[in-house]
N, C-alpha and C positions, 0 to 999 in steps of 0.2 A: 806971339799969340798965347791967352791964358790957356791951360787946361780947360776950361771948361765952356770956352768958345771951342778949341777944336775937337770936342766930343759932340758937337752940335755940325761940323764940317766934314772930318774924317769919313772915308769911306762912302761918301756921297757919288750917287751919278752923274757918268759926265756925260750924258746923251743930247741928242736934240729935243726929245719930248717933255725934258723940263722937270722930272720926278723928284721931288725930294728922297723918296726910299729906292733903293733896287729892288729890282722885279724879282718874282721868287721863281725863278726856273725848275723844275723839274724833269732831271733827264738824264739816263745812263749812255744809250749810244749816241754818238756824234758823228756826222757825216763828215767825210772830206769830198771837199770841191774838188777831187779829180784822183786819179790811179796813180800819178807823176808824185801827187803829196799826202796820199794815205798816211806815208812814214817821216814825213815833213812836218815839225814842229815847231813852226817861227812864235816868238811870244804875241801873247794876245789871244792864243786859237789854242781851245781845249780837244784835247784828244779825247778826252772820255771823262765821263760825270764824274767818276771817282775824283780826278780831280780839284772839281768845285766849278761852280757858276757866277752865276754874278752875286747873289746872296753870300756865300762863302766868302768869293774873292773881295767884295766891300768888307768883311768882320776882319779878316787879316790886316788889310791896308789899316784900315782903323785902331784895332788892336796893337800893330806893329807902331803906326805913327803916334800913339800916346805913350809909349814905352823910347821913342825913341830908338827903332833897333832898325836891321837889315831886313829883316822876313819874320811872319808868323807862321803856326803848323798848327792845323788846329787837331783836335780830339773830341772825342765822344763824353768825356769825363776829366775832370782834375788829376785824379790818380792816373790816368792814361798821359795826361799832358806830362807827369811829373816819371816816369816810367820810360816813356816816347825820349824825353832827356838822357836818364842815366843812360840807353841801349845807342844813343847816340853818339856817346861820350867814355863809353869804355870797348873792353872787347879781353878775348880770351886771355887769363894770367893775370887781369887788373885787379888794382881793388877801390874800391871808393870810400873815404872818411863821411861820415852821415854824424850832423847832429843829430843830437840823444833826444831832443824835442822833437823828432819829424812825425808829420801825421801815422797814425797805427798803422793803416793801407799800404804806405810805404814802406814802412820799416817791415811788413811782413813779406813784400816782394823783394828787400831787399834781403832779406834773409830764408825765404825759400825757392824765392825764382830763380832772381841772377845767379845764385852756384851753380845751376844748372845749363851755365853759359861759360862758369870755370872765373866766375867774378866775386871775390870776397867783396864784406863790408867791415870797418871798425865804425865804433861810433865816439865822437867825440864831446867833451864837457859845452856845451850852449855858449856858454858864457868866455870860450877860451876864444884870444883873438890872432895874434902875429904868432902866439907861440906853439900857433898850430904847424907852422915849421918844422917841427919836433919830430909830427906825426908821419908827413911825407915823405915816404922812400920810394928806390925805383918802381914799386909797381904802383903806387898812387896813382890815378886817372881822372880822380873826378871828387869835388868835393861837396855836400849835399847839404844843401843850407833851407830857413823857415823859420823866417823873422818877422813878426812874434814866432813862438816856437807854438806847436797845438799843442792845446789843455795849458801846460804853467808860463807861454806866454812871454818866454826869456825872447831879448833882443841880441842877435850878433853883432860883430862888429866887422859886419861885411865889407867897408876899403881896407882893412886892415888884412882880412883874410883873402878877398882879390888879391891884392898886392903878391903878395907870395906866392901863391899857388899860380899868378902868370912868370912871377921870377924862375919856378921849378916847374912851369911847364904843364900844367894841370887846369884842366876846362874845372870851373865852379856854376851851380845852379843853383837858383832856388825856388822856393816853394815861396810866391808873392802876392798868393789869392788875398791874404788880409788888408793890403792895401788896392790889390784891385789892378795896378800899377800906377795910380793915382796921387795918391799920398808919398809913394817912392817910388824910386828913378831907381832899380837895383842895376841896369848897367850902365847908367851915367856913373856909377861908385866901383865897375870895373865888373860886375858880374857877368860870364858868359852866356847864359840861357836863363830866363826869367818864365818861370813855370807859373800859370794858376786855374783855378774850377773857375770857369764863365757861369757856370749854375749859381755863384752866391751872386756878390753884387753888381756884375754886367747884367747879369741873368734880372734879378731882382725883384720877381716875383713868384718863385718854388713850383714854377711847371716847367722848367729847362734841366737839363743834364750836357753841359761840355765844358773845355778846357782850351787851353790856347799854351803854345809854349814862342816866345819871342827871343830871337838871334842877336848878338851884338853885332855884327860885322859880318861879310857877304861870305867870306869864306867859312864861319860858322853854319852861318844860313845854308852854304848848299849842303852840306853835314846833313843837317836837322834835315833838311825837303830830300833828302837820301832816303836816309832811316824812314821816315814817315813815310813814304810814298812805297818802299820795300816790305812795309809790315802790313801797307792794303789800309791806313786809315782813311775814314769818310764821316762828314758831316752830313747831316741833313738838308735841304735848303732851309725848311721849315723852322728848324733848331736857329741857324746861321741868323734868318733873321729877325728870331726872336732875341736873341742875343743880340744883335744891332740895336735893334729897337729899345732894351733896356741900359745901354749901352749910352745912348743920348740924356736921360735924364739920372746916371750914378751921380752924378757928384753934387747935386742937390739933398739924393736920397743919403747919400754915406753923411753931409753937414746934417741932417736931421737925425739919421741916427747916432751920430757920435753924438752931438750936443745930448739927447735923450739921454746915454749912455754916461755921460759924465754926471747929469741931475743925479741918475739912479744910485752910481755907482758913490756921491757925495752924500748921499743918504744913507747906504746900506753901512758907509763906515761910522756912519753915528752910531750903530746898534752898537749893543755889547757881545753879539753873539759875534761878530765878524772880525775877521784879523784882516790879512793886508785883503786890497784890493789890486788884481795883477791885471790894470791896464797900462800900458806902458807911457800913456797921458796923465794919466795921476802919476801924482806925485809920493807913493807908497812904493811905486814901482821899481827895483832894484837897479833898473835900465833906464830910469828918467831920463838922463846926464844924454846918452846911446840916441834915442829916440828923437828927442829936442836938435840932436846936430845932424840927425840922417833923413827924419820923416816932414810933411807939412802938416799933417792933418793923423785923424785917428780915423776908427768905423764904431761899432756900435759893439762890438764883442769883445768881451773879457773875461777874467773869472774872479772868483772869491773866494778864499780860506776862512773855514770856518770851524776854530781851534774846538776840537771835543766832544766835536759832531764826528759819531760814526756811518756805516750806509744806512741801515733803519733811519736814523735821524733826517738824513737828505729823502729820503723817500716819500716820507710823513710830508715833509717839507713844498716837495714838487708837486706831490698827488693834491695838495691842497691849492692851489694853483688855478686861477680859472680863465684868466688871461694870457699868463706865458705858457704856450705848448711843452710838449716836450716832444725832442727829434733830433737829428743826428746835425742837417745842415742849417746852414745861415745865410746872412744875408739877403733873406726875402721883406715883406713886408710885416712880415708877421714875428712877435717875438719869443723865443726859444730860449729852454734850461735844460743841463743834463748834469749828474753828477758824475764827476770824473772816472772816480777813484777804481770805478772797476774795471777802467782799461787803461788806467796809467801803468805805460811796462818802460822804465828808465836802465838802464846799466853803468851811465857814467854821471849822472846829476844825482846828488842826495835830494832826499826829500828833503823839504821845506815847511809842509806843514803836518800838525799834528793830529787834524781831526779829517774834515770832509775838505774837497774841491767841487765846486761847484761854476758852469761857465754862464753865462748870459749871451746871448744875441738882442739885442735891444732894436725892436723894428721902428714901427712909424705910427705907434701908439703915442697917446698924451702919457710923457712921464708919470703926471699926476696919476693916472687910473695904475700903472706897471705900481706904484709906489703902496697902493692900497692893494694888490693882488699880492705884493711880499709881505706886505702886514697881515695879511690872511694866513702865507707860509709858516710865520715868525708864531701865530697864533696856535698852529695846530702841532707847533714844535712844543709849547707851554714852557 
């Protein structure tokens, strides 16, 4: 069955009364059918809302079976889902390798939180693959992956880096909101926990906030439904199944916005102002070659180097803008710019370019009008 027959099936009701959606339960206490099974937990029977209801437990089933995995755990946010991971996956004395791409959010918990659990980070070069071998010694635990990488966009070479780190013993995650889990299969390619924000393109219209993180294997999974269940996370129903609900029509919405995204992105390389384009579908992309053997499809977000633009210049640039917002998330309907540069923080990747960064989210606007709002930009740059 295609993907996108069973984004139309997954997590569907299987009752008598026939619903195509699950019902949205709301409810913290749960009664047991007698005093003999207050403490009686057979599967199927929620002890208590924290749990999940039937809203909840349709998004996980769903979410788990388009990933192909053992179990989902959901969260309140991406950065929670991606969080919810590492604390699953390490423990006192460890330390975890983190690509030098991961989203800012993460790399600042991983840098003032987990020490305060007795867990270092290093970070490693993006672009490094087997001969991250190198990097692994005993207290390695966990290796922290986000392919594309945020802001520049680099692709790992995630069977390359599974591989190994299952040879030495070492759970791998990543951070897979840009494909959604959709476009890639991060643990059909060996990766243990497959992290992402349900807020962008499950979500897919900029009024949700959650996250989901997916197990490869059952013994994984009771790991993750450990940790998650020990830290008190809880969804909403309300949330759960608006995320359902946007969940059924992604993969229409991510073919329209990529294809948008590639129009946009083959125009702005006509300019002169613009250097490379860092979607990993174009063909500019350092990681082409990466991409074409790992992923099926692209989304709508990328970015663009723009040699000798400093920040005044992208500023000038954006604020002239009437169409593309400016804001932090993606994958809504609507289409989004922000310039990088002022919270790119790297230690182990050189820069790359010499002027401004600037990213796009490309929604479900006519390219044609996104195309006349950057000639507005281009204009008040002069």
């Amino acid at each position: 069955m295609k993907d996108d027959t069973k984004l139309t099936r997954l997590g569907r009701p299987h009752d008598e009364r026939g619903l195509v959606n699950p019902a949205v339960a709301r409810g913290s206490t749960m009664l047991a059918p007698s005093a003999a099974e207050l403490y009686d937990f057979p599967p199927g029977r929620v002890h208590y809302g924290r749990v999940g209801l039937e809203a909840q437990q349709s998004l996980r089933e769903a979410v788990s079976g388009l990933q192909g995995g053992a179990g989902c755990a959901l969260t309140s946010s991406g950065l929670m889902a991606n969080t919810l991971s590492v604390m699953t996956s390490v423990e006192a004395g460890g330390k975890v390798l983190a690509a030098d791409c991961i989203y800012g959010p993460v790399r600042s918990f991983l840098l003032n939180t987990l020490p305060k659990y007795g867990v270092t980070t290093e970070f490693f070069a993006p672009r490094m693959g087997a001969e991250i071998g190198d990097l692994i010694d005993d207290n390695v635990q966990a290796i922290l992956l986000e392919s594309p990488g945020s802001l520049t966009m680099e692709i790992q070479d995630i069977p390359a880096i599974a591989k190994i780190a299952h040879q030495k013993g070492v759970i791998t995650i990543i951070d897979d909101t840009w494909s959604a889990g959709l476009t890639l299969k991060p643990l059909q390619l060996g990766v243990d926990y497959a992290a992402q924000a349900l807020t962008k393109y499950v979500g897919g219209h900029s009024d949700l906030l959650m996250g989901a993180v997916v197990a490869r294997d059952e013994k994984l999974f009771d790991r993750l439904r450990t940790t998650e269940r020990s830290f008190g996370f809880h969804t909403a129903p309300d949330d759960a199944y608006l995320a359902l609900r946007g969940l059924r029509t992604m993969a229409i919405r991510m073919e329209r916005s990529f294809s948008s995204a590639m129009t946009v992105a083959d125009w702005l390389k006509s300019r002169p102002e613009v250097g490379r384009i860092l979607h990993p579908a174009h063909a500019d992309h350092p990681d082409h070659a990466l991409y074409k053997r790992d992923f099926t499809g692209g989304c709508g977000l990328f970015s663009v180097e723009f040699p000798g633009w400093d920040i005044p210049t992208s500023e000038r640039f954006l604020d002239a803008l009437e169409i593309i917002g400016m804001g932090f998330s993606w994958g809504g309907y609507e289409s989004l710019a922000i310039h990088c540069d002022p919270q790119l923080k790297r230690t182990k990747s050189a820069r790359t370019h010499d002027g401004a960064l600037i990213r796009f989210a490309v929604g479900m606007e006519a390219p044609e009008d996104l195309i006349a709002d950057l000639e507005r930009g281009f204009a008040a740059v002069g």
